[in-house]
C-alpha positions as a Python dict, from the first residue, in 0.01 Angstrom:
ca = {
    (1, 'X'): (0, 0, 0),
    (2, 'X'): (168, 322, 86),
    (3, 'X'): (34, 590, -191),
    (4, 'X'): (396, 722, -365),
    (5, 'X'): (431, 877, -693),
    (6, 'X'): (535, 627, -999),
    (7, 'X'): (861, 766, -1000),
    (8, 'X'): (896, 681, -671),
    (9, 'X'): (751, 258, -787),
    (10, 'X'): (1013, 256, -1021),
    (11, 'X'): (1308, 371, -849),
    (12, 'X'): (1201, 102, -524),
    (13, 'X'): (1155, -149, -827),
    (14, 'X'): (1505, -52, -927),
    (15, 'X'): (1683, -108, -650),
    (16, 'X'): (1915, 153, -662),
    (17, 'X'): (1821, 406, -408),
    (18, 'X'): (1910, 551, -74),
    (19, 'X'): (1653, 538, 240),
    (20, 'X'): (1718, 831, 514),
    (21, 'X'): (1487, 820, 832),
    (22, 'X'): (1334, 1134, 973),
    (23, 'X'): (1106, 1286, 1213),
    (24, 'X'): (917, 1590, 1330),
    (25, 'X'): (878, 1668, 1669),
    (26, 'X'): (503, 1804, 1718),
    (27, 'X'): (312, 1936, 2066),
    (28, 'X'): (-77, 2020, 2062),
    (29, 'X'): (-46, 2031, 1652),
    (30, 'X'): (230, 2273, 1692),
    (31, 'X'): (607, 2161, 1505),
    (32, 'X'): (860, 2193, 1785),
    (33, 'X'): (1149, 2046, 1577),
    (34, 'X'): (1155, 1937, 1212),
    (35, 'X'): (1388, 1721, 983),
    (36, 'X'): (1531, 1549, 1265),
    (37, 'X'): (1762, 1273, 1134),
    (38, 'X'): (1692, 934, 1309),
    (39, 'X'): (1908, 648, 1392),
    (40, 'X'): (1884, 287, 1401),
    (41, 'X'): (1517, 341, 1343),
    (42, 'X'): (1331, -14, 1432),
    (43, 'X'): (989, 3, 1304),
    (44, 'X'): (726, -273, 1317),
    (45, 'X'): (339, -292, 1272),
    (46, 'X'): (111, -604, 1398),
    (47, 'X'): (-259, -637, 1276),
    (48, 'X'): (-321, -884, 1563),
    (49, 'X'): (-220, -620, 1805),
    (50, 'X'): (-474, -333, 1965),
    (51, 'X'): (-159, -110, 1963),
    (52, 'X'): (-84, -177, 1598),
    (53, 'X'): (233, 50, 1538),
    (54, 'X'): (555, 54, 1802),
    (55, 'X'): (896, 167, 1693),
    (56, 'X'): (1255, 258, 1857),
    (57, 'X'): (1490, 472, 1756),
    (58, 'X'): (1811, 726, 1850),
    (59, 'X'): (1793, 1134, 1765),
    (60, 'X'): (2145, 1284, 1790),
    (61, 'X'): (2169, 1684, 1836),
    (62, 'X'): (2413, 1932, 1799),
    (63, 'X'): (2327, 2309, 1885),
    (64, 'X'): (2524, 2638, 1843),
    (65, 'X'): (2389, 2745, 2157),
    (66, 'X'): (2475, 2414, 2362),
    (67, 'X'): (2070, 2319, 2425),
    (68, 'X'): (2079, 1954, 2530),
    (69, 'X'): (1737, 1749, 2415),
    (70, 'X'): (1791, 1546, 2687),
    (71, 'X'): (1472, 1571, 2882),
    (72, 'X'): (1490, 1630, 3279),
    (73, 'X'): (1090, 1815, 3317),
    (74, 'X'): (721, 1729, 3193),
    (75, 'X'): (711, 1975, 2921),
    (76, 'X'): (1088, 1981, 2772),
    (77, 'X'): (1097, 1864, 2435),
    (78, 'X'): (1111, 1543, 2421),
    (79, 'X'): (956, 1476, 2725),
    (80, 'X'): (683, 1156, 2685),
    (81, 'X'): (401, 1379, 2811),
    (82, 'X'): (163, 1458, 2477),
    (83, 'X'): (458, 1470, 2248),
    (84, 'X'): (414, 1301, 1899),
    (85, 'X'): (666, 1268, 1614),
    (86, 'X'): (551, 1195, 1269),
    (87, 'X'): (804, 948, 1168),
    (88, 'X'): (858, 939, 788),
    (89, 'X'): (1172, 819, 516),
    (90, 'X'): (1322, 1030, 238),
    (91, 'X'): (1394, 833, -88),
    (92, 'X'): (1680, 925, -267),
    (93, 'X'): (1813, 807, -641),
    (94, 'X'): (2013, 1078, -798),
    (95, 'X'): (1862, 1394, -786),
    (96, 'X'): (1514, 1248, -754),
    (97, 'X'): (1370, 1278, -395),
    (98, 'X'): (1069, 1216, -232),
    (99, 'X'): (903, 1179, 153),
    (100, 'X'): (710, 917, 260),
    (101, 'X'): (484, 937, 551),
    (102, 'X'): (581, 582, 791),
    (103, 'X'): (334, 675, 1066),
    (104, 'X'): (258, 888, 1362),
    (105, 'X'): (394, 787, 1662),
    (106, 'X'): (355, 932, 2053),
    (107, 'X'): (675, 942, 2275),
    (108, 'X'): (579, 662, 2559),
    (109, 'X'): (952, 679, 2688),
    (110, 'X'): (1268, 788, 2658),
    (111, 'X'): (1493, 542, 2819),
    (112, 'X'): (1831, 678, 2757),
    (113, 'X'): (1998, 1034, 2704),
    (114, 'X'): (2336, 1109, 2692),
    (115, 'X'): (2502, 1512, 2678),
    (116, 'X'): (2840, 1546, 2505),
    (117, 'X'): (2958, 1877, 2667),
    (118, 'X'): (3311, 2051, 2580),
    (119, 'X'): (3454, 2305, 2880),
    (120, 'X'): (3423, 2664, 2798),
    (121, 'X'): (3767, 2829, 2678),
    (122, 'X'): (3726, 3095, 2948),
    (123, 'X'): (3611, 2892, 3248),
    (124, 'X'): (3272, 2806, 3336),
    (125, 'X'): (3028, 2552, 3309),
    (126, 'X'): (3056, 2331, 2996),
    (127, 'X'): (2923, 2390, 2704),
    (128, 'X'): (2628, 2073, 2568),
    (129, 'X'): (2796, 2047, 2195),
    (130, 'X'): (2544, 1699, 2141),
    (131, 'X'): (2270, 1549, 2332),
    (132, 'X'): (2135, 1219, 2196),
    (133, 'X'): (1786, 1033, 2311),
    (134, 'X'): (1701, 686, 2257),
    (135, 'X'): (1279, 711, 2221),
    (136, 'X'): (999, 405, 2265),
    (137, 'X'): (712, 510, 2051),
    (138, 'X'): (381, 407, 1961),
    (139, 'X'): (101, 464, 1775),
    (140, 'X'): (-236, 658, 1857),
    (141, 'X'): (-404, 390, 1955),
    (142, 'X'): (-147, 389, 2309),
    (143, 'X'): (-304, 691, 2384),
    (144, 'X'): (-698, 620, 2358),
    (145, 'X'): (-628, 298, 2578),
    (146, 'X'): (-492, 490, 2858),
    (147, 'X'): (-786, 734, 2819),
    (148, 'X'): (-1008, 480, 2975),
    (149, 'X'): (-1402, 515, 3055),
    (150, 'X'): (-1511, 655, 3429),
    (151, 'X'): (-1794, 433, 3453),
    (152, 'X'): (-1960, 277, 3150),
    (153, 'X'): (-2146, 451, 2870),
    (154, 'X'): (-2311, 377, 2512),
    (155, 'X'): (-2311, 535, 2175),
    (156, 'X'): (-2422, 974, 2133),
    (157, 'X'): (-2429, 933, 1776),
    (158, 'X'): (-2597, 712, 1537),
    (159, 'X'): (-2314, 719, 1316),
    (160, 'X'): (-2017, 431, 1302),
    (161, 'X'): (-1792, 736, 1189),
    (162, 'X'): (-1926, 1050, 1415),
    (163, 'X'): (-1899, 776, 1688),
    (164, 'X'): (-1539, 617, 1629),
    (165, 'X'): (-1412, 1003, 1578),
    (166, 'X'): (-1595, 1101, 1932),
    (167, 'X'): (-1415, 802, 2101),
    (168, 'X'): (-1066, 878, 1982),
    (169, 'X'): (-1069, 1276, 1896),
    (170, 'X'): (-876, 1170, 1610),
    (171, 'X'): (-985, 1289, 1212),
    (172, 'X'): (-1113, 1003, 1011),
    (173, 'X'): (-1119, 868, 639),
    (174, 'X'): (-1383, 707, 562),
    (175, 'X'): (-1253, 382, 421),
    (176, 'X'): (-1604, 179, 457),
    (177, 'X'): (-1938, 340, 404),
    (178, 'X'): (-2103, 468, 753),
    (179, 'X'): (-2369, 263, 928),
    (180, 'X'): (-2599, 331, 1206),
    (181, 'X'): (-2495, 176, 1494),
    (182, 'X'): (-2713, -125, 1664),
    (183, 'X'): (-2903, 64, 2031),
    (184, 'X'): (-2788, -235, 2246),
    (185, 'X'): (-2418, -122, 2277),
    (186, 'X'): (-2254, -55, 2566),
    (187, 'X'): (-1855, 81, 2654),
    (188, 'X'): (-1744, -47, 2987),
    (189, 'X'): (-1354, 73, 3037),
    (190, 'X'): (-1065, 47, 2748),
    (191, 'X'): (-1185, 242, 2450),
    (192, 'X'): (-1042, 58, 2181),
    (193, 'X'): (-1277, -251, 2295),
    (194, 'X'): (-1522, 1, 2230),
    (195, 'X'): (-1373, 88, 1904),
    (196, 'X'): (-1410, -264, 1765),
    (197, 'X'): (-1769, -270, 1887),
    (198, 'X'): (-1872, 38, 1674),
    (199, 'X'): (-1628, -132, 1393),
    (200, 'X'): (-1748, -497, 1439),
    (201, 'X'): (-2072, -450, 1269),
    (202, 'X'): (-1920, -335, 965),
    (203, 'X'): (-1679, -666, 988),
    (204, 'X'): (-1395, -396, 1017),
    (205, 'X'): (-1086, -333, 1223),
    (206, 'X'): (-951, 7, 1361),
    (207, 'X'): (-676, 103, 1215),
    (208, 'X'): (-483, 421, 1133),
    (209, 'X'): (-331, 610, 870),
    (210, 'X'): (74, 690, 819),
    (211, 'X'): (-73, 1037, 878),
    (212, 'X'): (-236, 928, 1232),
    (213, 'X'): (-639, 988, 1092),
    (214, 'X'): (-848, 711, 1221),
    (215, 'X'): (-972, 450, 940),
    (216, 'X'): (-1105, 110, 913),
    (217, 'X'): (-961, -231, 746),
    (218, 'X'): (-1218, -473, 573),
    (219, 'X'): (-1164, -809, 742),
    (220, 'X'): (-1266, -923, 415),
    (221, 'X'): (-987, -1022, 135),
    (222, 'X'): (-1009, -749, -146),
    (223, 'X'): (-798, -788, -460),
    (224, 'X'): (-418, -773, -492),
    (225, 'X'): (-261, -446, -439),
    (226, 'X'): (96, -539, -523),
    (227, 'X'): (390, -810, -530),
    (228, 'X'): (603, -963, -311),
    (229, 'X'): (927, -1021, -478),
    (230, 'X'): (1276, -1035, -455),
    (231, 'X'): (1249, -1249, -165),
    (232, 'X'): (1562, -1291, 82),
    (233, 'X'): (1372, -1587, 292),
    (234, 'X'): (1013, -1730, 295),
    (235, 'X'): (934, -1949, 673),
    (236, 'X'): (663, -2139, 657),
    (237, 'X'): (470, -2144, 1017),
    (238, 'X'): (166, -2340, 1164),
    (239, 'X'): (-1, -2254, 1443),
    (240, 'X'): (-222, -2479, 1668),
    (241, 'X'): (-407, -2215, 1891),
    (242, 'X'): (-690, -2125, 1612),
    (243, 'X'): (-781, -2492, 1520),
    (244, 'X'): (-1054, -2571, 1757),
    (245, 'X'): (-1252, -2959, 1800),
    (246, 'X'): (-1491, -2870, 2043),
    (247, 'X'): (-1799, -2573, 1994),
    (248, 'X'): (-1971, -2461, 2265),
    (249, 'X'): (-2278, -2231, 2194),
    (250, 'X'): (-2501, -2087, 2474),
    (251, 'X'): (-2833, -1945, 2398),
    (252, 'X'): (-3121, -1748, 2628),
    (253, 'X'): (-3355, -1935, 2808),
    (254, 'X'): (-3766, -1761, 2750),
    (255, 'X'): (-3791, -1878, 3071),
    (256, 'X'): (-3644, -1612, 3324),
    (257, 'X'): (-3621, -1877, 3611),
    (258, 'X'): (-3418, -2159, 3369),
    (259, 'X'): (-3101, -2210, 3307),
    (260, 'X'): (-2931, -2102, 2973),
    (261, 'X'): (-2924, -2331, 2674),
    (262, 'X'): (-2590, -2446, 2624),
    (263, 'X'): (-2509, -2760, 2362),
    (264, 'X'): (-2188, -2850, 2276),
    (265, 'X'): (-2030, -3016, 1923),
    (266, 'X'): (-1700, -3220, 1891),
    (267, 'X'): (-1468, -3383, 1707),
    (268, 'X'): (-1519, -3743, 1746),
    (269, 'X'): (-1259, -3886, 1500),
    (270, 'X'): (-934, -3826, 1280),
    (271, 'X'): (-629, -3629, 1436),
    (272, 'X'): (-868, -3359, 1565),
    (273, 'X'): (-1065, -3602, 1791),
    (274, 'X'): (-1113, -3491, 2154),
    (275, 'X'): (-1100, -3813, 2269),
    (276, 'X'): (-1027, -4178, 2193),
    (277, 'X'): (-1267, -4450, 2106),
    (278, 'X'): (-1245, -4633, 2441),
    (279, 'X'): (-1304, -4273, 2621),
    (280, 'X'): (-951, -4118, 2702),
    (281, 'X'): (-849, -3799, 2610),
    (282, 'X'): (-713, -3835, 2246),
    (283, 'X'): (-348, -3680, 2192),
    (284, 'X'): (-455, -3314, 2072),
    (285, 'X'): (-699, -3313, 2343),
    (286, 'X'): (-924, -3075, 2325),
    (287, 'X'): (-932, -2657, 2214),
    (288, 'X'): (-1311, -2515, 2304),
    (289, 'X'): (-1470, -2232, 2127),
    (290, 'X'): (-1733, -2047, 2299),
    (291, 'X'): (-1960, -1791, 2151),
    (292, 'X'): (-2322, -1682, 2299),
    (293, 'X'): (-2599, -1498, 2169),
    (294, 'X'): (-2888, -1366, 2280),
    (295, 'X'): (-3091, -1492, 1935),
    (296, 'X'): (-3083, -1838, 2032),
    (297, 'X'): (-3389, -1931, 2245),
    (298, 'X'): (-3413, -2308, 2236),
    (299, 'X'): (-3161, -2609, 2269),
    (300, 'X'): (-3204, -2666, 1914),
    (301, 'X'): (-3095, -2351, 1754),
    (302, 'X'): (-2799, -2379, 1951),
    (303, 'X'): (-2704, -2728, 1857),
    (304, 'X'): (-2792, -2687, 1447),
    (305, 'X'): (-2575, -2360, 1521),
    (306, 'X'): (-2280, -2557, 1704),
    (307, 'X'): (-2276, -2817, 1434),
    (308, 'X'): (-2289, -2589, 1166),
    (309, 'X'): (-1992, -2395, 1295),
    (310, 'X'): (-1773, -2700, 1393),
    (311, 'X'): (-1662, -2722, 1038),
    (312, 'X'): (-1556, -2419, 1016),
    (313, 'X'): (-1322, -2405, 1305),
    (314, 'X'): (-1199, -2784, 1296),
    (315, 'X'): (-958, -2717, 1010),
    (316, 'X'): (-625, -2538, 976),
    (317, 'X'): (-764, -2195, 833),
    (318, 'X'): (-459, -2059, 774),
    (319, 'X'): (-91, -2064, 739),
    (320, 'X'): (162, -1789, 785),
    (321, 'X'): (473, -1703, 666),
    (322, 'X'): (796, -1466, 763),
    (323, 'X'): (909, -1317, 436),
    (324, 'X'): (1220, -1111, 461),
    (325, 'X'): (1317, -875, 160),
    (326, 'X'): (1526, -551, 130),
    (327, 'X'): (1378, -258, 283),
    (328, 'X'): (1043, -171, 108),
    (329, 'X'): (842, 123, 294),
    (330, 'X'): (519, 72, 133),
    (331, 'X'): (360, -242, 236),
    (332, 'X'): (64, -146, 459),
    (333, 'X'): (-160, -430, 724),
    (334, 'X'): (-422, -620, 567),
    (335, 'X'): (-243, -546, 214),
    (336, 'X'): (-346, -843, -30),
    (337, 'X'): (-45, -932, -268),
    (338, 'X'): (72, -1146, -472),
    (339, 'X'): (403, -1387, -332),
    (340, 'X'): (662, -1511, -584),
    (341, 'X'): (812, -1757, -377),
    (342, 'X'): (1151, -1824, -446),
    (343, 'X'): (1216, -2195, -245),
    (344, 'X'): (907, -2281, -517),
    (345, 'X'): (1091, -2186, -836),
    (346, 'X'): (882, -1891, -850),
    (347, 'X'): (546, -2009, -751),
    (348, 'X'): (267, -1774, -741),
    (349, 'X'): (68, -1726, -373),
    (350, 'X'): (-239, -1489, -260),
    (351, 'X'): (-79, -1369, 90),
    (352, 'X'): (-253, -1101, 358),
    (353, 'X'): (-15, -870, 521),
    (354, 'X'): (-81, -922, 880),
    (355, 'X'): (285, -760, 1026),
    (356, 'X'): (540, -587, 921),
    (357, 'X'): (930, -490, 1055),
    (358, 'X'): (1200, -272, 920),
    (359, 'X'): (1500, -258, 1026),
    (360, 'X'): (1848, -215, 899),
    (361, 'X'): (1827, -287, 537),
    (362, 'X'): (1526, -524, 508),
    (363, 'X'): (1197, -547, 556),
    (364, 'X'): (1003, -847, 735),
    (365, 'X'): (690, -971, 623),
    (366, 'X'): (425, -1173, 826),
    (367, 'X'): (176, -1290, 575),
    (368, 'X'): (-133, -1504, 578),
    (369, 'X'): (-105, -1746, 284),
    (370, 'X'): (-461, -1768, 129),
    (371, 'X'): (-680, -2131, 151),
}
């Protein structure tokens, strides 16, 4: 979860606060506009996603000396051309008051702007007394994928960290200890593919900061970090696309000339079968996984390793759930927390954060209910 003072815990826990939405407009690390108010902000984060963070919102401007924001040139200020706003909300309870960083965000579009002009008392051209811009934003991670590879590469540094801050440019916390990297990597085009590579051996995902410094999120459940309460509305949802009856695992052949080992496990009874007794294709059909590796060099590692992972993959490993609650800015993806589920006179749940919304006055949880 977000870090916030206490005194800003108890006034969220209290319920009796105001939530503003701001911005700062920022070129090359340079403030170009600050304390921008923001309007019908739509945030939303998805841990499934490469591009985690995306948002929309409205800036309105007024100027004594009729500037318009509206952008008409690469290079005006809010032009989607290396602009970035750091997008953050101010919470307010009396005279208590305190910032809290949402996330950093680059302009990919502006899709609307409207002038309000007024006609000079005197003749002349009219005078811009508001300009308003409707922006499309996104996080960092828009940017590295559009800052594709030439031709493929591999690893300069032996470090997970020196290499994951080469690849994006961005600064890093260190989340996870550093590892050397395996020699046998290689980067062909999108760079956040090659991201998770340098990540993957560390069972890690990329992931950023509110700030917008490159860090890394355990794939691994750690302990609670919070609850989930006062809950508006708790969906229950069950996916079918993860559940798979059929394993197929291809090894390397010793022999250069021969064809790879390849052996293949199924379901062969219950509602996951792939087929029916007399030999048509049972009702769920089939749903393959495939996974290859270089370390298997006979038919029999790769069946003992196909067996061995049909159990794993043959069963519903998890079930999600949409929990909507008033407007909370400091849940965070992969947070663990506890849910006190209302529809289950108050039961008690281990949930993973894996997206998050905000808009208007609530806040919309996609969680991971624990086995």
């Amino acid at each position: 979860m977000r870090e916030v003072s206490q005194k800003a815990r108890d006034v969220l826990e209290g319920g009796d606060y105001r939530v503003d939405w701001m911005m700062d407009l920022i070129y090359d690390d340079e403030p170009r506009a600050q304390n921008l108010m923001v309007l019908e902000p739509s945030f939303s984060w998805d841990l499934s996603a490469q591009v985690q963070g995306s948002g929309k919102c409205s800036v309105l401007w007024d100027d004594v000396f009729g500037q318009s924001i509206v952008p008409r040139e690469i290079g005006d200020l809010f032009s989607p051309f290396g602009a970035e706003v750091q997008v953050d909300v101010m919470l307010s309870a009396g005279a208590f008051q305190e910032r809290i960083p949402m996330g950093r965000f680059v302009l990919d579009s502006v899709p609307e702007g409207v002038e309000y002009a007024i006609p000079r008392p005197h003749g002349g051209l009219p005078v811009v007394a508001e300009s308003r811009v409707t922006l499309d934003l996104a996080d960092y991670f828009l940017r590295i994928s559009r800052d594709t590879f030439a031709f493929p590469s591999s690893p300069k540094s032996a470090s997970m960290w020196d290499e994951a801050q080469r690849l994006t440019g961005l600064p890093v916390f260190q989340s996870i200890p550093d590892r050397t990297l395996p020699t046998n990597i290689t980067y062909e085009e999108d760079r956040l593919d090659a991201l998770e590579k340098v990540f993957g051996p560390s069972n890690a995902w990329p992931a950023l900061t509110p700030g917008g410094a490159l860090t890394a999120l355990p794939k691994a459940w750690g302990p609670p970090v919070g609850r989930i309460e006062d809950v508006i509305s708790a969906s229950l949802e069950m996916r079918s696309e993860n559940v798979y009856n059929r394993v197929v695992v291809e090894g390397r052949n010793p022999d250069p000339n021969g064809k790879p080992w390849i052996a293949v496990a199924e379901v062969r009874d219950g509602f996951l079968r792939t087929q029916n007794a007399d030999g048509s294709p049972s009702p769920v059909r089939g749903n393959t996984y495939r996974y290859s590796s270089d370390k298997f060099t006979s038919l029999d590692q790769c069946r003992a390793y196909a067996d061995a992972l049909l159990p794993n993959l043959a069963r519903l490993r998890a079930v999600t759930r949409t929990v909507v609650v008033p407007f909370h800015p400091l849940f965070e993806l992969g947070d663990v927390c506890v849910l006190v589920d209302p529809t289950r006179m108050g039961e008690e749940s281990l949930v993973r954060v894996r997206g998050i919304s905000h808009a208007g006055g609530e806040t919309t949880l996609t969680v991971e209910v624990s086995e």
